[in-house]
C-alpha positions in Angstrom: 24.6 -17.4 -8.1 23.1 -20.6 -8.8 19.6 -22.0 -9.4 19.8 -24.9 -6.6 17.5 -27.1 -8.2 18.3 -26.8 -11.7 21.9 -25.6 -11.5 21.6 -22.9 -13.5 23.2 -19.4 -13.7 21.4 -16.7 -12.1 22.3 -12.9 -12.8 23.8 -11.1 -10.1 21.1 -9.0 -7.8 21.9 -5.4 -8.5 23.2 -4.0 -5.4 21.0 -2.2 -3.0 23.1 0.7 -1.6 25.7 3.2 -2.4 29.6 2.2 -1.2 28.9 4.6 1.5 25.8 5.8 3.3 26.8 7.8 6.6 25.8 10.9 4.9 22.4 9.3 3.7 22.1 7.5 7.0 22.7 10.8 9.2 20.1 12.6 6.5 17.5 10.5 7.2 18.0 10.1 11.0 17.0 14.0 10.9 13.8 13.7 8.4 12.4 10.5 10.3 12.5 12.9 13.9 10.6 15.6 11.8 8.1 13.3 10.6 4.8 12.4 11.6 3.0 9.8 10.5 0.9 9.8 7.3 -3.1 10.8 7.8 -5.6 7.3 7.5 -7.6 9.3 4.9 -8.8 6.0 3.0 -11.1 2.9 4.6 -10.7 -0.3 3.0 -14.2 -1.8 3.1 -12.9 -5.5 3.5 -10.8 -5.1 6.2 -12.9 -2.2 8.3 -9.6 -0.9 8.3 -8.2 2.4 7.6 -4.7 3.7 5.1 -3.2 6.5 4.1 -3.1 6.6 0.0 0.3 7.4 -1.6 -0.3 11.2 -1.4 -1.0 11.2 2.0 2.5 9.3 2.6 4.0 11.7 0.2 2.6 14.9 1.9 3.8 13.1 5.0 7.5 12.7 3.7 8.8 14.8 1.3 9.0 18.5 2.8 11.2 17.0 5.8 13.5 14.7 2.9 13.8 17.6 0.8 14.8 19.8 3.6 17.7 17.1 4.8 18.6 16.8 1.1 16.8 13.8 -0.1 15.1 12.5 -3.2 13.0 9.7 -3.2 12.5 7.8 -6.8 10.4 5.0 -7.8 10.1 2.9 -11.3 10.0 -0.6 -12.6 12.7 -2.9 -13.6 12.8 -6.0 -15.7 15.8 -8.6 -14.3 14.2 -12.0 -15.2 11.1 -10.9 -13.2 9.7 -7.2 -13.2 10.0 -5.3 -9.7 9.1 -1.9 -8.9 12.0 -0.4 -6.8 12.1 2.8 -4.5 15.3 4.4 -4.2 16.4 6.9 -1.9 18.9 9.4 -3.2 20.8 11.8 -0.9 22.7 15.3 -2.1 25.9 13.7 -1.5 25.5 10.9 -4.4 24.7 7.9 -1.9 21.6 6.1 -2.2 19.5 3.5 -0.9 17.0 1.3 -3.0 14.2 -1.7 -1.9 12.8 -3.6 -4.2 9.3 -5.3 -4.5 8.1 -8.2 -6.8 5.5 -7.5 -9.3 3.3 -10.0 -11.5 3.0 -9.0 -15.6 -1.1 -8.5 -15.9 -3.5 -6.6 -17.8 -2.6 -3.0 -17.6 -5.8 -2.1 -14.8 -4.7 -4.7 -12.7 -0.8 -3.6 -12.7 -1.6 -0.3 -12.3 -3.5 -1.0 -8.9 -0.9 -3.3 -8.3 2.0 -0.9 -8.8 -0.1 1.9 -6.5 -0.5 -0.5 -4.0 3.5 -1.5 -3.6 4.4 2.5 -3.9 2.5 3.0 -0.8 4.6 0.1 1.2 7.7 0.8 0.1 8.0 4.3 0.2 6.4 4.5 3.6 8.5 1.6 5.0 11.7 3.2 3.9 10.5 6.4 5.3 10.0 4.6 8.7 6.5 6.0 8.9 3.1 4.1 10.0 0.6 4.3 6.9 -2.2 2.0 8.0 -3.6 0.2 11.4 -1.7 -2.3 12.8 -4.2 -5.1 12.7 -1.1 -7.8 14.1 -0.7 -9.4 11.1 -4.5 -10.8 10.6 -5.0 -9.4 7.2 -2.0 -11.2 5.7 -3.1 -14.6 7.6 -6.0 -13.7 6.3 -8.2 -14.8 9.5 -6.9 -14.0 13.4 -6.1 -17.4 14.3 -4.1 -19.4 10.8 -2.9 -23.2 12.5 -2.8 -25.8 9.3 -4.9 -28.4 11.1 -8.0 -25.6 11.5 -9.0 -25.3 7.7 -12.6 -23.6 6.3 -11.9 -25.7 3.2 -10.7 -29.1 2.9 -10.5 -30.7 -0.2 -8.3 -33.5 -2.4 -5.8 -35.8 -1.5 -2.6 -36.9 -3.0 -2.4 -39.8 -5.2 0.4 -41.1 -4.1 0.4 -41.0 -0.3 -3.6 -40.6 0.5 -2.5 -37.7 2.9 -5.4 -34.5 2.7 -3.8 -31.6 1.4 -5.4 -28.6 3.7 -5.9 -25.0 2.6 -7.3 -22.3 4.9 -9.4 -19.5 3.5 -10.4 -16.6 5.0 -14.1 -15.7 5.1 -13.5 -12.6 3.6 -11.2 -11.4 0.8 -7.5 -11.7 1.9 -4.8 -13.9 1.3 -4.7 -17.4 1.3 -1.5 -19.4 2.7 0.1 -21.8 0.7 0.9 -24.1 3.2 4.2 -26.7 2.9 3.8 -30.2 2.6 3.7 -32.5 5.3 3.2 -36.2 6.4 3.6 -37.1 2.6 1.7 -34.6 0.8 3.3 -33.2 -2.4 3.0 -29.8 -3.2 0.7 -30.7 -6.7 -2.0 -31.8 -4.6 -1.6 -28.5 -2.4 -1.6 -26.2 -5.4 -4.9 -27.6 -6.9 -6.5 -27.2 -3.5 -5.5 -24.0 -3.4 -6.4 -23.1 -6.5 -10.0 -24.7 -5.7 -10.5 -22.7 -3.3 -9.7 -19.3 -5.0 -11.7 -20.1 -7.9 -14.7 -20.5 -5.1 -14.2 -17.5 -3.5 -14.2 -15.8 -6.7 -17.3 -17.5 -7.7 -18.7 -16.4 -4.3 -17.4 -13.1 -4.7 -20.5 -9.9 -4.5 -18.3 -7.0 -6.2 -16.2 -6.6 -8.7 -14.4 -4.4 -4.9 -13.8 -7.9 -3.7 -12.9 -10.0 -6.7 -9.8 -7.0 -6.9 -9.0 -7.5 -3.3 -8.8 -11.4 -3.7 -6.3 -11.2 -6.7 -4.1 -8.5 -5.1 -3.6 -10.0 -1.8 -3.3 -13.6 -3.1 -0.9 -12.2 -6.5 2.3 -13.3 -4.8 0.6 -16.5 -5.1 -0.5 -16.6 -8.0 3.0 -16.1 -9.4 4.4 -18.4 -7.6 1.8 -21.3 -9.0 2.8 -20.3 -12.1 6.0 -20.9 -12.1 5.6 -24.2 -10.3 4.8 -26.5 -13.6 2.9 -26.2 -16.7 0.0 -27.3 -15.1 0.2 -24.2 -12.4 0.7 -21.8 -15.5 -2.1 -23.1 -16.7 -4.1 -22.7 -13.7 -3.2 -19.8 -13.0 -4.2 -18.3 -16.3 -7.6 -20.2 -15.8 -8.2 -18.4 -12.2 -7.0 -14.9 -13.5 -9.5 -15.6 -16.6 -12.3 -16.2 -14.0 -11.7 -13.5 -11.9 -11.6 -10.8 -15.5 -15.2 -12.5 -16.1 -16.8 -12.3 -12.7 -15.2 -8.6 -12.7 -16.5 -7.8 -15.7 -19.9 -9.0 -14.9 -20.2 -6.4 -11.9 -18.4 -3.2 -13.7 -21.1 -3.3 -17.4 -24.2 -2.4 -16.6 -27.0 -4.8 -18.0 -28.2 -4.8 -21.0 -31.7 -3.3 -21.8 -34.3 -5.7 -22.9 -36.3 -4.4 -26.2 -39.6 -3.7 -25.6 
């Protein structure tokens, strides 16, 4: 494999089944008609919207896997970028693994990170429901996401004059990147974006809601850095401003003497 851009040699993608997996498949057939799915026992305050935490998906799960002979396995891998992976391991020796992306943080904000992708993966390999279907709205972050119809609008590039558009959501949720067009180029689009985070951090009324901006826009975030220096450095500047504002509503004031 090949880096198309600067030609160089990528390391193979470790493979993400066994040889086989009829027995595995046949296995898992059976636990998924035994199944129900996992009890909405957590409300996330930004949303209005109700999930199932990763016990309730494991309570959910693994009496009917372990009963058709299957494991389920989860840890963290380093291959150029760190991922946690799920793998499904059946009595027979066949197996079946996802994989998700994570970011390299602070060790709070990995730990909620690495929760929150043990709940998705486990329960979407499982085949089981684990919180409303809200049709997508929570990733577009609003119900309605069209490039032209933008909360914020700010910047333009340099070298074409074209706006570079960013739509935010009015409450905490992701933020689409969105791809260049009519002669925009993708620097101006990143330091709108990253504009706009920074003000919805600023804006931000709980360290709750600081968290949920980071976690839903971390993708993101990794992705800027990576982009240039420049986005590195942004993106250490916006994960420095969230740490603050965070900080600011976990300590308790400090006592004036007197």
């Amino acid at each position: 494999m090949f880096d198309e851009k600067t030609g160089e040699v990528l390391p193979d993608a470790p493979p993400s089944m066994s040889e086989s997996i009829k027995d595995i498949a046949t296995a898992l057939a059976k636990a998924q008609g035994e199944m129900d799915n996992a009890t909405l026992n957590k409300v996330n305050p930004h949303y209005n919207s109700k999930y199932a935490d990763l016990a309730a998906i494991r309570d959910a799960t693994i009496p009917h896997l372990a009963k058709n002979g299957i494991a389920i396995m989860q840890y963290t891998r380093m291959n150029g970028d760190l991922t946690l992976c799920t793998r499904m391991m059946h009595s027979s020796g066949q197996w079946i693994e996802s994989t998700y992306p994570l970011q390299i943080d602070k060790p709070q904000a990995m730990g909620s990170q690495i929760t929150y992708a043990r709940r998705y993966c486990w329960s979407a390999m499982c085949g089981i429901a684990a919180d409303e279907d809200d049709d997508a709205e929570a990733a577009q972050g609003q119900k309605t996401t069209t490039r032209k119809t933008t909360e914020v609008k700010r910047g333009t590039t340099k070298a074409s004059g074209a706006k570079a558009e960013v739509s935010a959501p009015a409450k905490a949720g992701l933020i689409p990147v969105p791809q260049p067009e009519n002669g925009e180029n993708m620097a101006a689009i990143w330091k709108v974006w990253s504009t706009t985070l920074a003000d919805k951090i600023a804006a931000a009324t709980s360290a709750d809601e600081i968290d949920v901006w980071i976690q839903e826009n971390d993708a993101c975030l990794g992705s800027l850095k990576k982009f240039s220096a420049t986005g590195a450095t942004w993106e250490s500047e916006l994960r420095e401003r969230a740490s603050a504002r965070h900080k600011f509503f976990s300590e308790p004031p400090v006592a004036m003497a007197g």
